[in-house]
N, C-alpha and C positions, 0 to 999 in steps of 0.2 A: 504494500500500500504506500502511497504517496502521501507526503505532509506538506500541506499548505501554510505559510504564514501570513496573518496577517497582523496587522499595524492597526496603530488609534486610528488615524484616516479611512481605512477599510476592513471595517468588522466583518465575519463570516456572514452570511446572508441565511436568513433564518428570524423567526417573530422575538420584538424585543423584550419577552415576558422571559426570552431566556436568554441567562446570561454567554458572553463574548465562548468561553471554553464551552458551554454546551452548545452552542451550535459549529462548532468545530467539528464539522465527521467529514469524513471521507463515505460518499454511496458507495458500493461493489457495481460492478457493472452489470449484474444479474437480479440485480435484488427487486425480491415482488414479492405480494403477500398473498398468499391465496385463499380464496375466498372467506374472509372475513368480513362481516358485514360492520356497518358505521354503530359507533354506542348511537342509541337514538333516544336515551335517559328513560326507558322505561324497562332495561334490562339492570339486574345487581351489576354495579360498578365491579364490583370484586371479580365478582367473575369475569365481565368482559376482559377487566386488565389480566386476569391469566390467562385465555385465551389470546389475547393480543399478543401477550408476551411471547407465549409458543410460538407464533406464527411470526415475530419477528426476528427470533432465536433460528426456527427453523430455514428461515432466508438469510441466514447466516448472520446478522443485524447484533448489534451491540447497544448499550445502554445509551449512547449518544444519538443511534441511529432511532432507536424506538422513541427516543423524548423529539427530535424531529422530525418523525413520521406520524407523531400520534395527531400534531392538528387536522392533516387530512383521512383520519378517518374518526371525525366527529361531527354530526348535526349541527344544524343549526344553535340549538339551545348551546351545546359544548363552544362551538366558537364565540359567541357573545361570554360564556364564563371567560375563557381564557383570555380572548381578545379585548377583557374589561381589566384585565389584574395590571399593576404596575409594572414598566419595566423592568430586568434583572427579578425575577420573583423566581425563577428558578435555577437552579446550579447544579442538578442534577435529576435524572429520572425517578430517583427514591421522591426528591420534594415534591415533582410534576405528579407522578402515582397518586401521592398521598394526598394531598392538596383536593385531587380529583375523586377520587374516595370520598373525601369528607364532605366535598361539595353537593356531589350524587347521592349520597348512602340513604338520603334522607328523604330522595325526593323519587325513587323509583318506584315503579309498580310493584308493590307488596306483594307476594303470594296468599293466597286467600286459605279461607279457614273453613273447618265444619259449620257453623253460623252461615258462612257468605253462602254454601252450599244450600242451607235449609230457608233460605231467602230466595228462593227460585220457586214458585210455583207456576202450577197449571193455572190460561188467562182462558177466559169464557171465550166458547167458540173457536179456541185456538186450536191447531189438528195437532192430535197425540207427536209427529214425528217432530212439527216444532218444538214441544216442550220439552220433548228427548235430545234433541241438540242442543237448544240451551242450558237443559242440565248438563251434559256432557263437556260442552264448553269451560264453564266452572270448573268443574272436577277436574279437569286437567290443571287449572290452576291450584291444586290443591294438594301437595305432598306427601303430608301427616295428616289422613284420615282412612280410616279402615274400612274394608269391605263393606260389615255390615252397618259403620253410620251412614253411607253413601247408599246403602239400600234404601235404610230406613229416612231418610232424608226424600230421597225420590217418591216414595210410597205417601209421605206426609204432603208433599207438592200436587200429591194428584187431589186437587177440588172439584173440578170441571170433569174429572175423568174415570165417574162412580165405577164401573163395570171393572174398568183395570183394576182400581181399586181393590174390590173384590175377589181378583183372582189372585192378588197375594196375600189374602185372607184376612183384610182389613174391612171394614162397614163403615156404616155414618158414624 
């Protein structure tokens, strides 16, 4: 690899939120990420940054490379974060991580609970397959709930849908 110097006059080119030594990388001449999709802040931070990480690791990419490749794979909302912070705020990928973390952690889409599950009911006149997909939807949103509250959850949603009802030997 090749080292570039630059001088007070000509800083490395790269966003001023990071400091002059992090945006000093050298690209490889092959380097691409493969199919990683953008944070779009409704996924855990945590995890996308591990997955990012892998995928920067795996394109052979180093801690300088991943802290100047991460603005472009962030949304809209992520660029307004970053492109609002003072310049020099970062000096390294651990602070740019972290930073980003804390910003996010707070503001993702939760994963949902047995409660958000039994808040789905059958809507009058709705056809049975809708309210199976809409319960079905949830439920994959929901990690930590067992077989049978996820029956008995369903079974409780049916209003609208006496007859089914019935066949899993519930009544009025």
């Amino acid at each position: 690899m090749r080292h570039i110097e630059y001088d007070a006059a000509h800083d490395p080119p790269g966003l001023k939120q990071f400091s002059s030594n992090l945006r000093q990388v050298i690209w490889p001449h092959n380097f691409k990420l493969e199919r990683l999709k953008k944070y779009d802040d409704k996924e855990n931070p945590e995890i996308w940054i591990t997955l990012y990480k892998i995928a920067v690791r795996s394109a052979t990419g180093d801690e300088h490379m991943m802290a100047n490749y991460f603005p472009v794979m962030l949304n809209q909302v992520g660029h307004q974060w970053l492109l609002g912070l003072p310049e020099n705020s970062f000096d390294s990928w651990e602070e740019l991580r972290q930073a980003f973390t804390n910003n996010f952690i707070a503001t993702y889409e939760q994963p949902g609970n047995k409660y958000d599950l039994e808040r789905i009911w059958d809507r009058k006149n709705e056809p049975l397959h809708d309210y199976i997909q809409r319960f079905s939807d949830m439920r994959l949103k929901i990690p930590k709930i067992s077989h049978d509250e996820a029956i008995s959850a369903f079974i409780k949603g049916l209003r609208f849908h006496e007859a089914e009802r019935s066949l899993f030997g519930f009544g009025n």
